[in-house]
Backbone as ProteinMPNN parsed JSONL, in Angstrom:
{"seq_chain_A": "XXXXXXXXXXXXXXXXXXXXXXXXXXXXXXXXXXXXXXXXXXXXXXXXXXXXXXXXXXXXXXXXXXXXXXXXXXXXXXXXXX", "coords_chain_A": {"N_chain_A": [[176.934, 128.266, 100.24], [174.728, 130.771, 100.252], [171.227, 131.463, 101.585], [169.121, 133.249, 100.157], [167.997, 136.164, 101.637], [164.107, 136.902, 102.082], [162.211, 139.942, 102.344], [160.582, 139.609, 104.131], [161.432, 137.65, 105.745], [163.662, 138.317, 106.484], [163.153, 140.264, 108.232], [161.872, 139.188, 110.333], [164.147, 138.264, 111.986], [165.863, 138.752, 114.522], [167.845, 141.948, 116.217], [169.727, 141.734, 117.377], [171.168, 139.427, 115.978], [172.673, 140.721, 113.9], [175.157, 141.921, 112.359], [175.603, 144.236, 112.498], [173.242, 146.069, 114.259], [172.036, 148.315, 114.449], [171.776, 149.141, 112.314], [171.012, 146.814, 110.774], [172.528, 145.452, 109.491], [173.943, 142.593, 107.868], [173.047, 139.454, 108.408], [173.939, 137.095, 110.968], [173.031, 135.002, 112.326], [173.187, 132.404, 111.309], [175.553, 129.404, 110.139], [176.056, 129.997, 107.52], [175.215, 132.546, 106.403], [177.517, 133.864, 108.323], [180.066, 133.296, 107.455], [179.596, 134.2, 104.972], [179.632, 136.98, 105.998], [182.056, 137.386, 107.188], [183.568, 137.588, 104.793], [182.59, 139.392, 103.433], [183.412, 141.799, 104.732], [184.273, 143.968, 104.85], [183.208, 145.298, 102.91], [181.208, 146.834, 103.98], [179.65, 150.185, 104.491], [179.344, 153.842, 105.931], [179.809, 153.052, 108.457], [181.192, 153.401, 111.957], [184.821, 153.128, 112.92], [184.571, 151.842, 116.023], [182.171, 151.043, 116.194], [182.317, 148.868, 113.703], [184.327, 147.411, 115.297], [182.541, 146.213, 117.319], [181.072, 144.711, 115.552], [182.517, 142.905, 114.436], [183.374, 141.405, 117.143], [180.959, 140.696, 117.666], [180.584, 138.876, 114.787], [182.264, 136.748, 115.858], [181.6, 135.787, 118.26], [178.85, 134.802, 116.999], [180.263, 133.216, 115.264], [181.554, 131.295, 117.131], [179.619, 129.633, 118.449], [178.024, 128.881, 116.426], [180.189, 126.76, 115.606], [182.278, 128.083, 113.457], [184.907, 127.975, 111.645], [187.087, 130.655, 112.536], [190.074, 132.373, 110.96], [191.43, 134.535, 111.202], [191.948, 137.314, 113.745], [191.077, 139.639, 114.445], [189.277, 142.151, 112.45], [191.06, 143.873, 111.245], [192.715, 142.367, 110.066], [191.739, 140.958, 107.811], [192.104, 142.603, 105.008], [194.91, 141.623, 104.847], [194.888, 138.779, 104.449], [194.279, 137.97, 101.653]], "CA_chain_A": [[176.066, 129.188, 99.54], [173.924, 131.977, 101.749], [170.384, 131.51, 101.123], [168.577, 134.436, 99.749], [166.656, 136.016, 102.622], [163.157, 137.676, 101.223], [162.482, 141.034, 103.55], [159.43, 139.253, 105.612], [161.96, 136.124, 106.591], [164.505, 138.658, 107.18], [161.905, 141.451, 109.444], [161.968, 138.237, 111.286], [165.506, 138.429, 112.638], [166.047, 139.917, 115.79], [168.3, 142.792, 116.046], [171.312, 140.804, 118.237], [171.309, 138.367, 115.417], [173.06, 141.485, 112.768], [176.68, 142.544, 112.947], [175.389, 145.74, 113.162], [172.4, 145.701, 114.525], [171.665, 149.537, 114.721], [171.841, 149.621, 110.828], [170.446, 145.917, 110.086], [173.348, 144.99, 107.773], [174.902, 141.77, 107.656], [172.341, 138.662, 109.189], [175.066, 136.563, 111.49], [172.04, 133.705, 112.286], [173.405, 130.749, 110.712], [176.891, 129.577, 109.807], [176.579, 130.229, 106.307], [175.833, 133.965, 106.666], [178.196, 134.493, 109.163], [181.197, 132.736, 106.602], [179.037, 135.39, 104.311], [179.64, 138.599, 107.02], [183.529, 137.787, 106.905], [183.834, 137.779, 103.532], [181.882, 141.205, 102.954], [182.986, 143.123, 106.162], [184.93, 145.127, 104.217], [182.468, 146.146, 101.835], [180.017, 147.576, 104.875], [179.578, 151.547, 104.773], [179.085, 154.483, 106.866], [180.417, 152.463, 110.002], [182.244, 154.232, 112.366], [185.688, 151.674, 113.38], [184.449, 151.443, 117.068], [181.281, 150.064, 114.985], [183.113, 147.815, 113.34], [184.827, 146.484, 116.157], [181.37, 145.779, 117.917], [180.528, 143.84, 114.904], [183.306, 142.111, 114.712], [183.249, 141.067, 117.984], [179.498, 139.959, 117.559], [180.616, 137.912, 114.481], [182.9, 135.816, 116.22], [180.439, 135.178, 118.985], [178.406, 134.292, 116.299], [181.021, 131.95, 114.784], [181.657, 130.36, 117.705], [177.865, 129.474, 118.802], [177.548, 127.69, 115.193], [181.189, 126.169, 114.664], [182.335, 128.554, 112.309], [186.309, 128.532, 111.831], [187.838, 132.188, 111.732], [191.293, 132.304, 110.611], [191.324, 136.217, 111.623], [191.505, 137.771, 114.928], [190.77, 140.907, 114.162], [188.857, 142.587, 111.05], [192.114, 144.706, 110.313], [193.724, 141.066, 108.942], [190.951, 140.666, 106.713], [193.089, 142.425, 103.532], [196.269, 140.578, 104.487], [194.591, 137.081, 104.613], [193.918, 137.677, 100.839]], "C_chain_A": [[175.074, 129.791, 100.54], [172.485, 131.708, 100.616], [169.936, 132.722, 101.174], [167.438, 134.691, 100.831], [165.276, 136.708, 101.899], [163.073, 139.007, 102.46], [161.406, 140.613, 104.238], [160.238, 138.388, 106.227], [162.828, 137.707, 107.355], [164.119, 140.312, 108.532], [162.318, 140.475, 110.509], [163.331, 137.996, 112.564], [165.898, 139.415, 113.46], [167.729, 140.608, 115.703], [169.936, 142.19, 116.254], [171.428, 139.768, 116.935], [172.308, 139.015, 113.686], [174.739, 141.351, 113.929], [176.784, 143.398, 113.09], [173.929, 146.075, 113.104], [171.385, 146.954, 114.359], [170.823, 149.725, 112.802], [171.511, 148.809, 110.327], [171.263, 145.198, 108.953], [174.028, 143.582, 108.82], [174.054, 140.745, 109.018], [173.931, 137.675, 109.468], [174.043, 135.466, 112.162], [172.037, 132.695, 112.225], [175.102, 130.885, 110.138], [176.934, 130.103, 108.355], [176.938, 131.924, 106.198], [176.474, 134.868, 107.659], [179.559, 134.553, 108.199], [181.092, 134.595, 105.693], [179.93, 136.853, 104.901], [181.096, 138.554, 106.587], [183.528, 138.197, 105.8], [183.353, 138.593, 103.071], [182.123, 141.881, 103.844], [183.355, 144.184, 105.547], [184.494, 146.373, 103.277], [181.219, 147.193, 102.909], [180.59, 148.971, 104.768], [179.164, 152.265, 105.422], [178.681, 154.277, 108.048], [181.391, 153.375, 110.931], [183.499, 152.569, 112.612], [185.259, 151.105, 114.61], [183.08, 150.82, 116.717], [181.688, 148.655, 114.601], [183.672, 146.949, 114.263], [183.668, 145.9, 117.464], [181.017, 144.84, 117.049], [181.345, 142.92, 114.583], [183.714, 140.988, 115.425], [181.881, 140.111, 117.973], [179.774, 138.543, 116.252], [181.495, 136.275, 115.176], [182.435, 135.399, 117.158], [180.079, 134.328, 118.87], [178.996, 132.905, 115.921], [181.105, 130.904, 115.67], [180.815, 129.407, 118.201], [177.967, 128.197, 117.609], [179.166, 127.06, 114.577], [181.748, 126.334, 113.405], [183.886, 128.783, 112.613], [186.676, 129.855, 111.677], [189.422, 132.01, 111.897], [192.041, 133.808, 111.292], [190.508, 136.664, 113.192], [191.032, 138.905, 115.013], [190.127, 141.437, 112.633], [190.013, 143.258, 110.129], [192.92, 143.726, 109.335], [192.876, 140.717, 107.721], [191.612, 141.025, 104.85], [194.289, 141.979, 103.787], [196.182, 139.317, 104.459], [194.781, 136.859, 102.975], [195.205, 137.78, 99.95]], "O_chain_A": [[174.724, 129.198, 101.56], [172.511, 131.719, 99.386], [170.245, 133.41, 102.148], [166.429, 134.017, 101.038], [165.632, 137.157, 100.81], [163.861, 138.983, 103.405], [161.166, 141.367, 105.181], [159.914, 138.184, 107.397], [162.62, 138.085, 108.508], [164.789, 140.992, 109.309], [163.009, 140.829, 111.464], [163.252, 137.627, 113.735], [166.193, 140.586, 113.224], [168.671, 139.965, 115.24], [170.926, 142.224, 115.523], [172.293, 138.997, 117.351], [172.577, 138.311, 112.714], [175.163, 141.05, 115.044], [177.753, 143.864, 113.689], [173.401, 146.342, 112.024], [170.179, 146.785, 114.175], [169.786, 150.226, 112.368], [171.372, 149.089, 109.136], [170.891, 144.611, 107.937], [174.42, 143.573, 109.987], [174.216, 140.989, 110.213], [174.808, 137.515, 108.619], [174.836, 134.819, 112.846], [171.263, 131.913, 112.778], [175.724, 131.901, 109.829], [177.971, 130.684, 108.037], [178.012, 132.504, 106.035], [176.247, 136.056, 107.887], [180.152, 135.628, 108.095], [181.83, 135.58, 105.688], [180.696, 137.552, 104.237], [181.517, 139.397, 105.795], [183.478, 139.424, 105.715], [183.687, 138.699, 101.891], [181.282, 142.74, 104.106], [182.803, 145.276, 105.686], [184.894, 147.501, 102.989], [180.544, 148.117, 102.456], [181.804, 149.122, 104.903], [178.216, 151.724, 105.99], [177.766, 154.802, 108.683], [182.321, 154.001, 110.422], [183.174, 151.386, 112.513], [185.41, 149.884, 114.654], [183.049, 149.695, 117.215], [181.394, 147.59, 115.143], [183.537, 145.738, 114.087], [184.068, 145.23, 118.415], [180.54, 143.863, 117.627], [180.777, 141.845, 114.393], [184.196, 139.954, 114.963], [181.895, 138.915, 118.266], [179.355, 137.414, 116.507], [181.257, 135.094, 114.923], [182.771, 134.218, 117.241], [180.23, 133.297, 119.525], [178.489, 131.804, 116.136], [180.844, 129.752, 115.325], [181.284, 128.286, 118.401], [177.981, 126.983, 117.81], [179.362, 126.906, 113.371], [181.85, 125.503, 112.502], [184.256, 129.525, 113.522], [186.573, 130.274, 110.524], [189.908, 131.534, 112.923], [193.166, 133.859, 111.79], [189.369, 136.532, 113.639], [190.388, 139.071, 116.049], [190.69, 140.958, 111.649], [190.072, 143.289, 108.9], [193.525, 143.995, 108.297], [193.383, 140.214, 106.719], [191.636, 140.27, 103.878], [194.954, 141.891, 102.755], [197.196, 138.619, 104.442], [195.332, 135.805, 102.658], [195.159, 137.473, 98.759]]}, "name": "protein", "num_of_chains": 1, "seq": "XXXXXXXXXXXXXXXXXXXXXXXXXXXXXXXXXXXXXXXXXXXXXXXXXXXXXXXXXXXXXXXXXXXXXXXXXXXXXXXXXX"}
């Protein structure tokens, strides 16, 4: 379960710590809301793909830092996993 950030905890969160950092979407911080990031990448908007594949890249960083399994090498497997 992703704890609910409030917007002063989440002001708090430095920029490198998003999956897209430019645009502030999607805190990648802790394992839970990284699990979180996979499981919504799909829903992120007005990304470009070379976007996407920066954040992508950053979650699995992420994942790996906090022992987060990804099943998916790429974001494009994300609708054939399901």
């Amino acid at each position: 379960m992703v704890a609910n950030l409030t917007e002063a905890s989440r002001d708090h969160i430095k920029d490198e710590h998003f999956a897209f950092p430019k645009e502030r979407k999607m805190p990648i911080h802790d394992a839970a809301h990284i699990r979180n990031a996979i499981a919504r990448f799909n829903q992120v908007k007005d990304v470009t793909v070379e976007e996407r594949d920066r954040a992508w890249s950053r979650i699995k960083a992420a994942a790996k830092k906090h022992n987060v399994e990804m099943n998916e090498e790429s974001w494009h497997q994300l609708n054939k996993t399901k």
